[in-house]
N, C-alpha and C positions, 0 to 999 in steps of 0.2 A: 465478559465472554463466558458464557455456559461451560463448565468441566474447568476451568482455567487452575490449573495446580502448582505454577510454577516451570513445567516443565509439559510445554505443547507441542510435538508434532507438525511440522511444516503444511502438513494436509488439513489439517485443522483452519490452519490461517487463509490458506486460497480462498475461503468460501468468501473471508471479510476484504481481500484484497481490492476489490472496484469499490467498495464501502470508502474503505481506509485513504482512498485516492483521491476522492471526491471529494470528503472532508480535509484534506489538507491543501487538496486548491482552493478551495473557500477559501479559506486561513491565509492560503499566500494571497488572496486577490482582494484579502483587507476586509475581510469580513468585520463588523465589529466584537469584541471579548473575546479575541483570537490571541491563541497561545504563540509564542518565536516559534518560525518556521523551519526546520531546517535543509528542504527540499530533498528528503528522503523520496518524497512521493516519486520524484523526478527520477532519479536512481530506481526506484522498481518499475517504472513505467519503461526505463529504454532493458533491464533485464527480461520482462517481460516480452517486449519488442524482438530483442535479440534470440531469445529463446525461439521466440513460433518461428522467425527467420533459418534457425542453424538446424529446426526438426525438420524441416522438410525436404525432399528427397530432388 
């Protein structure tokens, strides 16, 4: 990731967030040379979820 110094900024990351998700349901749905899953993805998809849910009025 471009600028990456150790120390990123949460805004930085959103951009790669639908990236990051994508790639690791491959991974869970058996892609081949797929790395242990730990179903992270799973966890930011229902925060994300729960977030657009609790912003709106």
């Amino acid at each position: 990731m471009p600028g990456y110094e150790k120390l990123l900024p949460a805004k930085q990351l959103l951009a790669y967030t639908d990236a990051a998700i994508q790639r690791a349901r491959c991974l869970d749905a058996g892609t081949p040379h797929k790395n242990p899953s730990t179903g992270v993805y799973q966890l930011v998809e229902s925060l994300l979820t729960n977030r657009a849910t609790s912003t709106q009025p």
